[in-house]
C-alpha positions in Angstrom: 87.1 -75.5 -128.2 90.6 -75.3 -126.6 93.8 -74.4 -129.3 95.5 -77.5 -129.5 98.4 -75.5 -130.3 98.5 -74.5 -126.5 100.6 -76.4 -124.6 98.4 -78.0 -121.6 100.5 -75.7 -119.1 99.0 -72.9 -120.6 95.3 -73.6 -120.6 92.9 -72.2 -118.3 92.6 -74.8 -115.5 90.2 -74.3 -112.1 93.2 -73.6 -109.2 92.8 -72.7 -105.5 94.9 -70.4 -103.5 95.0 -70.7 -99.3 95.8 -68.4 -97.5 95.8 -68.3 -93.3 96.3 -65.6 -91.9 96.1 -63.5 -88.1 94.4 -60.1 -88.9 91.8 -57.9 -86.8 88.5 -57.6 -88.8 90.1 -54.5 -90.6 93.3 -55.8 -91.5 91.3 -58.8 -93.1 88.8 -56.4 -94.6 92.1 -54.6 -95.9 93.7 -57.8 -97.4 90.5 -59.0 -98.7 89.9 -55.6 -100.8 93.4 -55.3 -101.8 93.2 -59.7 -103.3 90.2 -58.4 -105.1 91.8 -55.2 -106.8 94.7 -57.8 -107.9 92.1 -60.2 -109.1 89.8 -57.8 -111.0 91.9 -54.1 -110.8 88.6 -52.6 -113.0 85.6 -52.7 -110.5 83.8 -50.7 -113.0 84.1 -53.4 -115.8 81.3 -53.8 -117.6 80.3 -57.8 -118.2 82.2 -61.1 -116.4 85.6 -60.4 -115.7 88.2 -61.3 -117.6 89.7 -63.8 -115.2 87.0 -66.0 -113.5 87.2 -65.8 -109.8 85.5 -66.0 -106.7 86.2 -66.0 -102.8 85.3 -66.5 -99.9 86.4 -66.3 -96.3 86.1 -68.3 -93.0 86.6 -67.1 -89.4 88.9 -69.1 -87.4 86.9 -69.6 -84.4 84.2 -71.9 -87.0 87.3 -74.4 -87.9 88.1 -77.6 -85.9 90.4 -77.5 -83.5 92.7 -79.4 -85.6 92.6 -77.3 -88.6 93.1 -74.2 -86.5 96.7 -75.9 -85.1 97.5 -77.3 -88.7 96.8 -73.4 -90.1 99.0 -71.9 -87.1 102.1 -74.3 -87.3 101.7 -73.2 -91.2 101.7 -69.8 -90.1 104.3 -70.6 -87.4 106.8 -72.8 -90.5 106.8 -69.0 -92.8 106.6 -66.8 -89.6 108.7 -68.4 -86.7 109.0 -65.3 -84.4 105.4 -63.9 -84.6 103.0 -66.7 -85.0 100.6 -66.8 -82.1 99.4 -69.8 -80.7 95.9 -71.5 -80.3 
């Protein structure tokens, strides 16, 4: 049962995070490791950890064609001069 002291702000609620990115295989492997030692930074926990997660990643090369463009003018809005193209 949630406090109802706790403003609604406060409460656990699910949330998704997005991220695109352009990375070789081992800068993505890098990136991915380093989310996962922010999300849980004790891998030998023992039991659930203490902030449910999970994640999951998708190669480019599986998304539409439209996606892809809509990811890399995202890409292109943050990162103007190194963006690449599709």
């Amino acid at each position: 049962m949630s406090d109802p002291t706790t403003s609604p702000a406060d409460r656990p609620r699910l949330r998704q995070v997005d991220i695109a990115i352009v990375a070789t295989a081992a800068e993505h492997e890098a990136l991915m490791d380093r989310i996962t030692d922010v999300l849980c930074p004790d891998a030998s926990h023992e039991g659930p950890c203490a902030i449910p997660w999970s994640m999951s990643s998708v190669d480019g090369d599986s998304l539409s064609r439209r996606k892809r463009r809509n990811l890399l003018d995202a890409i292109k809005d943050t990162n103007p001069d190194s963006a690449p193209t599709a």
